[in-house]
C-alpha positions in Angstrom: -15.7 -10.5 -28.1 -15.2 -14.5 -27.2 -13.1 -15.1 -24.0 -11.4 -17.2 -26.3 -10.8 -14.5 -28.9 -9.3 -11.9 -26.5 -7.0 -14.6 -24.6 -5.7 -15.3 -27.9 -5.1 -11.5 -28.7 -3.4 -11.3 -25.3 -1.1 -14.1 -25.7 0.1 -12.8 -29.6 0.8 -9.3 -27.5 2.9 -10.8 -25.0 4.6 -13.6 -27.6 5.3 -10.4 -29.4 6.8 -8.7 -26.8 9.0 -12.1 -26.0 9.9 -12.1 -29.7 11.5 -8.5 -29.1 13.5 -9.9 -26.6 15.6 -7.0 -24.4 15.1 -3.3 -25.2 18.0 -1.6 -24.9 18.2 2.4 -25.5 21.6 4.5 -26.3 23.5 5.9 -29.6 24.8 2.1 -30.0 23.6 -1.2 -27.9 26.3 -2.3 -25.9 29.3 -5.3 -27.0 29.2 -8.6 -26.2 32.6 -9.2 -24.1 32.3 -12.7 -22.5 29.6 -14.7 -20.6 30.5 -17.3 -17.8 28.2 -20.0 -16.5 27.6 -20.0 -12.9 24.8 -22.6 -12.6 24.3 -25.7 -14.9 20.5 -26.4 -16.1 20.0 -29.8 -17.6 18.3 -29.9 -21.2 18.1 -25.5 -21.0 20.5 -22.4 -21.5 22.3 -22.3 -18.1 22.2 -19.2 -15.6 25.0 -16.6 -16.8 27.4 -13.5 -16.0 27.5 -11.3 -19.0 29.7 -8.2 -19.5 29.3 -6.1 -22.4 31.4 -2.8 -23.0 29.7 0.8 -24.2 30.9 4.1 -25.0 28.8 6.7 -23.7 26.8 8.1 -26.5 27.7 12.4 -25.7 31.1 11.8 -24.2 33.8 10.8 -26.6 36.8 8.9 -24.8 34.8 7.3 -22.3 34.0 3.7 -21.9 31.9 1.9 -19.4 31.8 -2.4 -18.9 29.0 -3.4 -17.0 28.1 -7.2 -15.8 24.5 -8.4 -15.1 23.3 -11.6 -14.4 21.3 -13.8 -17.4 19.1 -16.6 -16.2 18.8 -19.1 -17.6 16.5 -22.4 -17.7 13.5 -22.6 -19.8 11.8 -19.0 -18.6 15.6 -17.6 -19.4 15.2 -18.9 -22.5 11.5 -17.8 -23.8 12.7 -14.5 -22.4 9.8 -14.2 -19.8 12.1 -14.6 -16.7 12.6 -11.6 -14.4 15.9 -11.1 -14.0 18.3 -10.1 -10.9 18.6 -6.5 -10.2 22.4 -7.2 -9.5 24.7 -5.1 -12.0 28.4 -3.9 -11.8 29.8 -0.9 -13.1 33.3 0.3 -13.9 33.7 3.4 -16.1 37.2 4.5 -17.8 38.7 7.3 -19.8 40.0 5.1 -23.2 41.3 8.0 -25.4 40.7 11.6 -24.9 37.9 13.3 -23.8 35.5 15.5 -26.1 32.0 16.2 -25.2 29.3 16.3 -28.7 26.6 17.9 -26.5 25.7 19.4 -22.9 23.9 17.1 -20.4 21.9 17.8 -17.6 22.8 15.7 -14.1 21.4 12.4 -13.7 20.9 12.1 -17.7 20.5 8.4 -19.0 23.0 7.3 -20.9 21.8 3.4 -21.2 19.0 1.4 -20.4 17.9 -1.9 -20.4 14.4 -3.9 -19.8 15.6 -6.7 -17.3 11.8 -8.1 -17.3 8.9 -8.4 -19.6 7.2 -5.7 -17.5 8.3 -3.2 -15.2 12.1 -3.3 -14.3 14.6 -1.8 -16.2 18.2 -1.7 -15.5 19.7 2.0 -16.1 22.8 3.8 -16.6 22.9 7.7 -15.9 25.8 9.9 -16.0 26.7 13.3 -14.0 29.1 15.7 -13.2 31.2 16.1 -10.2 32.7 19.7 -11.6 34.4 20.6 -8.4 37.0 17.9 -9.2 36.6 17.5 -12.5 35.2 14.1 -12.8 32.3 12.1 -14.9 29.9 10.0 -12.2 28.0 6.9 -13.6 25.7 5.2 -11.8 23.7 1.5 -12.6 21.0 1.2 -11.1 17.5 -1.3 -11.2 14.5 1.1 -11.6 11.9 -1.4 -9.5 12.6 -1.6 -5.9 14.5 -4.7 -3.8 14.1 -4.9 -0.3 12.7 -1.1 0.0 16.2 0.0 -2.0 17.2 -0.3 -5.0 20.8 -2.1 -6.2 23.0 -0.1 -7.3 26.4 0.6 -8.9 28.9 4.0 -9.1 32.2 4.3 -10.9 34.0 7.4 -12.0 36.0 9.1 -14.2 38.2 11.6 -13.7 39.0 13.2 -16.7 42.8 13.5 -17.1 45.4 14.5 -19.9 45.3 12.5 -23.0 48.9 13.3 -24.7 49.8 16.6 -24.8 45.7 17.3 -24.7 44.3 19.1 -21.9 41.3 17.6 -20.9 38.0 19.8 -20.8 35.8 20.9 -17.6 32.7 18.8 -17.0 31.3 21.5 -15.5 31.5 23.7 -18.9 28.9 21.3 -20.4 26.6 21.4 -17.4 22.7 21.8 -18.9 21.5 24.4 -16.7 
């Protein structure tokens, strides 16, 4: 095969991939809320903070908001930059709590490709059962600084109404 012929083959993979644009994985991608500029590019999409809202996909009731940084400029744009492993997290109890399905600790509940190769954003859920609260952590699966960034916020689950809320614990995967 031509050097020319498999350079051309390599760039329709990666345009391809570009074309895709962000990979996100749960029951539903997450909503839009808002984005606010935070640095001005001239002639190009400028550099963002977006925060998008999702439910988690096993535990009705339960809502997380999360806000990660967009860049922008003409890489932001061709979706080729690699984006910031910053991400904030705040989790809530919206209605009352049901469970569709047992979980095991640490399961994924979202995740998110934050570069054309390699890092991924993530959210995962556990159990603290003791006191009867849902943990959620972000974090970036490709290593800052020897650590990666990271977010927690929990839930505890609470009375909805007259509705008593159910144990975590009692849906535990072993």
């Amino acid at each position: 095969m031509s050097f020319f012929r498999k350079t051309g083959l390599f760039a329709l993979a990666v345009a391809s991939l570009v074309a895709a644009g962000p990979v996100a994985q749960a029951a539903d991608d997450p909503e839009l809320i808002f984005k606010k500029s935070t640095v001005w590019k001239f002639m190009a999409p400028d550099h963002k903070l977006a925060t998008y809202a999702i439910d988690d996909p096993v535990v009705d009731g339960v809502s997380c908001h999360f806000t990660v940084p967009e860049k922008g400029g003409i890489s932001g744009w061709l979706g080729v930059a690699e984006e910031v492993s910053d991400v904030s997290l705040a989790c809530r109890q919206v209605g009352p709590v049901s469970f569709k399905e047992k979980f095991e600790q640490g399961e994924e509940m979202y995740q998110e490709r934050r570069s054309l190769f390699f890092k991924k954003m993530r959210i995962v859920r556990g159990c603290d059962a003791k006191r009867n609260v849902l943990v959620y952590l972000s974090y970036s699966d490709k290593l800052i600084e020897g650590s990666p960034k990271n977010s927690t916020s929990t839930v505890p689950l609470m009375p909805w109404g007259d509705q008593v809320p159910p144990k975590c614990g009692d849906f535990l995967d072993d």
